[in-house]
N, C-alpha and C positions, 0 to 999 in steps of 0.2 A: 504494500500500500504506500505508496508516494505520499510524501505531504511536503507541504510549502509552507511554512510562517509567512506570512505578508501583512499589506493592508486588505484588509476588506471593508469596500466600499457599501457601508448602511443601505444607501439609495439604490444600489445596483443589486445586491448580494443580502435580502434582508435575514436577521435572525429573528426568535422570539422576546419578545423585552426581557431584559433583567436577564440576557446570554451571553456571552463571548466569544466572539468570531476572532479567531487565531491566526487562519489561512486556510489552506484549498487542499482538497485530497484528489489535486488533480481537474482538471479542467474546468466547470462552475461550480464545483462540489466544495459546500466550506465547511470547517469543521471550526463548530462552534461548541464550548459548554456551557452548561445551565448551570442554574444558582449554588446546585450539588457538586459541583466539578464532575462531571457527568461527562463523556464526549458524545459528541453526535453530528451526523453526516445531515447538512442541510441544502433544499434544493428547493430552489423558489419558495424559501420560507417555511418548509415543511421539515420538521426533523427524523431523522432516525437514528434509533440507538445504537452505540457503537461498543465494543466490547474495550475496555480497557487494556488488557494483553495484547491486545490485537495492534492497540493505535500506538504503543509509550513508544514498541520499539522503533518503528520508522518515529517519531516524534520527535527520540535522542535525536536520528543523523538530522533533520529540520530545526533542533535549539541549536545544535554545532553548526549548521549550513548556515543558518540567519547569526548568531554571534560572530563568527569568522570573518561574514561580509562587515560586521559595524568594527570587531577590534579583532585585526588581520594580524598582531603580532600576538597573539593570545588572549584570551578571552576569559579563563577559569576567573581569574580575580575581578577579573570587569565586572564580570557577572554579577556575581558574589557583593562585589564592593556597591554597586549602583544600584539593584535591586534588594540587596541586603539578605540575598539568599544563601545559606550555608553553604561553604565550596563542596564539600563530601556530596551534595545532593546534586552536584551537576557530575560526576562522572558519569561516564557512559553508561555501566551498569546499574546505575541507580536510576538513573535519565528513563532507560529504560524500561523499569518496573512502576516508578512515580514520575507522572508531567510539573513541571513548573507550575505553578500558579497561572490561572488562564490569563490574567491582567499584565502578567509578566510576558509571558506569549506573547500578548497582543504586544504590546511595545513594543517587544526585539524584531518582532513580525513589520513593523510597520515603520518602525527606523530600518532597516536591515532592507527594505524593498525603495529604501531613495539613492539616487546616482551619488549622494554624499555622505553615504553610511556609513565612512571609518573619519570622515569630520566629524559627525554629529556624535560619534561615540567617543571619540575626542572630548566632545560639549558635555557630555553628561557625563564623562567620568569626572571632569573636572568641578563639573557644578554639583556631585554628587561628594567631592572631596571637599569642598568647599561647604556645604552642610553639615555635613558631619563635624567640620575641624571648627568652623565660626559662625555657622547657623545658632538664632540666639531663639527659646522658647524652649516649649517643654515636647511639641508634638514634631512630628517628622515633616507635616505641611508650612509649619511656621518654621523649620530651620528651611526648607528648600525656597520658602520666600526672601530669605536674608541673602539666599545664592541667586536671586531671580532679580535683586537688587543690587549686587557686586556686579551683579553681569550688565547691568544696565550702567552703572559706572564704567565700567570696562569701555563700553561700546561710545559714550560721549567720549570719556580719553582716549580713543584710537581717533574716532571723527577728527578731534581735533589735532591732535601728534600727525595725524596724517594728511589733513588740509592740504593742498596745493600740493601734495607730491604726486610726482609723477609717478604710471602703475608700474615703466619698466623704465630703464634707465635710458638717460637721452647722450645721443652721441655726438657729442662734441666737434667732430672731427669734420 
């Protein structure tokens, strides 16, 4: 059974409310789960049940295929570090028998299907290191707003450090 982490597009590809669409088991086929962490094969809105044994193991090579594309020089600590999931539960053999979290899915699924997947995982590891080490509050939302604000700082001091530079160097000669 093939599977693809990606985006799935709501408007195109719908699930039931209160689901989780992952990615595709192959052509329009998504595989979404329910509130239970349940998987299931969905086809124009309609679900079917899917066996768990069935789905972890193609699943593992589909968190390794989608992590790989966001952080191409390894990915176990990204993982782990940004999603804040135990490193021991992404090895393969464990991958295999237990999925990720479906909310986790979705992300890696839908960073990992943009043409700047090992930027953007760039972006979140660091706005993810950046929570953790000076995110100020008690909850995990209120320190990633503190990283949501450093990075808004960040982006005014580039505008400006970079003002009137030119994007490639000009040749003098």
């Amino acid at each position: 059974m093939p599977i693809r982490l990606a985006y799935v597009d709501p408007g195109h590809f719908p699930v039931p409310s209160g689901w989780i669409a992952v990615g595709f088991l192959g052509g329009a086929v998504v595989l979404a789960y329910d509130e239970a962490r349940r998987p299931h094969a969905v086809v124009d809105g309609v679900p079917a049940p899917l066996e768990p044994a069935e789905v972890n193991p193609a699943l593992a090579e589909a968190v390794e295929a989608a992590a790989l594309r966001v952080w191409p020089d390894g990915w176990t600590h990204a993982v782990s570090d940004v999603f804040k999931v135990n490193r021991r539960s992404l090895a393969r053999d464990r991958l295999a028998t237990v999925a990720l979290p479906p909310a986790v899915m979705r992300v890696l699924g839908s960073i990992s299907d943009s043409p700047d997947a090992d930027g953007l995982g760039r972006i979140m590891s660091a706005m993810a290191w950046y929570a953790d080490a000076y995110g100020e509050g008690s909850s995990w939302p209120d320190r990633v707003e503190t990283a949501v604000q450093a990075a808004a700082n960040v982006t005014v001091a580039l505008r400006e450090a970079r003002r009137g530079k030119p994007l490639r160097p000009v040749d003098e000669g």
